[in-house]
N, C-alpha and C positions, 0 to 999 in steps of 0.2 A: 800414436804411441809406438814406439820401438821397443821390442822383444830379445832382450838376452839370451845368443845362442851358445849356452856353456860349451858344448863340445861339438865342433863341424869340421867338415872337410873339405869347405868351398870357400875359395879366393876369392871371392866377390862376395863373403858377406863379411862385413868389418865388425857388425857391433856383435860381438861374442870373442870366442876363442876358437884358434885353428887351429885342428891338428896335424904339426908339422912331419911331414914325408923322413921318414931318415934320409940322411944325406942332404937335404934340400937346403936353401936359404930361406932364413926365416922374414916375414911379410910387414910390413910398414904397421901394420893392427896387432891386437891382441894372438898371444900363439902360446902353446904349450905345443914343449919337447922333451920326448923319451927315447927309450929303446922297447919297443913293442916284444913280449915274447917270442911272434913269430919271426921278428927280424932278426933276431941275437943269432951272429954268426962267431960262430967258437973262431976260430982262424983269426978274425979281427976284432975281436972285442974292443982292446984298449983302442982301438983307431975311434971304435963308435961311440966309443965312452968319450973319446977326446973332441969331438965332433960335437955331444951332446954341450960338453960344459963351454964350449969354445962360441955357443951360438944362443949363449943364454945373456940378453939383454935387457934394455929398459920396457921392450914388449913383451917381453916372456913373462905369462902371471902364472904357470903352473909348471912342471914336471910330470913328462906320462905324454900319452898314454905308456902305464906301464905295471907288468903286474905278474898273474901266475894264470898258464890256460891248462890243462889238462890234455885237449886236445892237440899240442903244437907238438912235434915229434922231440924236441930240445931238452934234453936233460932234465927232471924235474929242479934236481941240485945246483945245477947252472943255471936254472929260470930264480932259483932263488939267491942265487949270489949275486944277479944281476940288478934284481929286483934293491936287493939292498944295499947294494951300488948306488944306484938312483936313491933311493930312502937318504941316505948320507949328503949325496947333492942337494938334496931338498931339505936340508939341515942347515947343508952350512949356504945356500944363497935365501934360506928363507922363504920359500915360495911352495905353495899347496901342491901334493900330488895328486894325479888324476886316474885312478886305477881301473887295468881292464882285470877283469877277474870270470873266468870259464872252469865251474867244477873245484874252485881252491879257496872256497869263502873263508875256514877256517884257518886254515894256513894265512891268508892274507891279514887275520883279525890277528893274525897271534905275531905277525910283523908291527902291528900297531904301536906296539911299547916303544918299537924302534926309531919312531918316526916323532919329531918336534913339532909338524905343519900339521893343518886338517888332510884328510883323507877322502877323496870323493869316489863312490866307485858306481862308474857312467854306465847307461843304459841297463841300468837295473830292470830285469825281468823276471826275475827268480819269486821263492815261494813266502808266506810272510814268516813264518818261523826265522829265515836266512835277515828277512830286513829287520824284523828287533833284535835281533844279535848284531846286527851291525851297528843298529840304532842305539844299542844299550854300551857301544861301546866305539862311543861319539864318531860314528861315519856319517857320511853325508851319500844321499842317494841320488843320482840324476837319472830323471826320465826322458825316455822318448816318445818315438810311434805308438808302441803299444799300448800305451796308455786310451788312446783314439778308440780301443774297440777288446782289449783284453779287461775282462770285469774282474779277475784276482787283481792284477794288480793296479785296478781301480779302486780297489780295496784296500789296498798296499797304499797307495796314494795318500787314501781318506785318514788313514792313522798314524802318516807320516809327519811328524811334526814341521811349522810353513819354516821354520827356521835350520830345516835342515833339506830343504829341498831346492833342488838344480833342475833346469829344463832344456833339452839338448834336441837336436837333430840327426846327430852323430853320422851318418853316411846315407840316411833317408832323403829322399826329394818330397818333402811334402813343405805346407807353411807353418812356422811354430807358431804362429798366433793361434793357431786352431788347437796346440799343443795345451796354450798359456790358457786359454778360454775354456777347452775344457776339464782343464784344473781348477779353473776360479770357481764352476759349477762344483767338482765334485767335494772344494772345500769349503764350497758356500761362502763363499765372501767377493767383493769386486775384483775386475781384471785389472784397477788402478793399486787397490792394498797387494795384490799378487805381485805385481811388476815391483812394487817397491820394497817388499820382502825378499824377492830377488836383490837386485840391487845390494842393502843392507846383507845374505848373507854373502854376495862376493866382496864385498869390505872388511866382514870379519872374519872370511878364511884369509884375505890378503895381506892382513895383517898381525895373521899366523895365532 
């Protein structure tokens, strides 16, 4: 059985989504492309936005990584113009965004209205309070690692609804089927009904 890797950073795994490098050429598989907050270089914006939309093909199934960090030294006001830059692309090719989000949950829910496509926002680790607000206002959560050994958001997990849930590796070296498995445990159901719940929701975010 093969494991849907929502969001990775490794050229040699095809069955998922890769996320592409700014500047890079995009890969013969599955890729989503953004402008990452910490990448946004003021001086060159429009070159990166032109880069963005110039490299969105019949492999490109999302938009992003891209989003709002608190952390990144870049203008809060710039990370949000940027942000909804991308929202707009993702409007008019159609295609789901993939969001990083650091410290700006509400700011990102409240771009929601803005956006036509599903919303994914990757390696959720945050607290439950933060995921039924996201959840109540139809995002989609993808996990990682910490799922493996953090019990809150194994908890977070267990109340997640299976049709809103994504399963990633995002820049970890570990195997996701150990990822997939033990989600199948913590949602009590088989690793075959999980895989094809996946499956099923990358059909219905892809189809916007």
């Amino acid at each position: 059985m093969d494991f849907f890797d929502f969001h990775h950073h490794k050229k040699n795994v095809t069955y998922g989504i890769y996320n592409l490098d700014l500047n890079n050429i995009p890969p013969d598989s599955l890729y989503s492309i953004g402008i990452h907050p910490q990448d946004i270089n003021i001086e060159s914006i429009d070159n990166q936005i032109d880069w963005l939309q110039s490299n969105i093909n019949e492999n490109c199934f999302a938009i992003g990584e891209c989003g709002l960090d608190s952390f990144v030294e870049i203008d809060q006001k710039i990370q949000e113009d940027i942000f909804l830059r991308q929202i707009k692309i993702s409007n008019e090719v159609k295609k789901p965004l993939i969001i990083h989000c650091v410290r700006k949950f509400y700011e990102v829910i409240s771009f929601k209205k803005k956006a036509e496509q599903a919303m994914i926002i990757h390696g959720f680790n945050k607290k439950q309070s933060i995921a039924e607000d996201l959840l109540k206002n139809n995002f989609y959560l993808s996990f990682g690692k910490a799922v493996l050994y953090n019990l809150s958001l194994q908890n977070i997990l267990k109340i997640t609804p299976l049709d809103k849930i994504f399963l990633e590796t995002d820049n970890e070296d570990f195997n996701i089927e150990d990822l997939y498995q033990k989600t199948s445990e913590l949602k009590g159901i088989s690793l075959e009904k999980l895989n094809e719940q996946i499956v099923e929701n990358l059909e219905t975010i892809k189809n916007g």
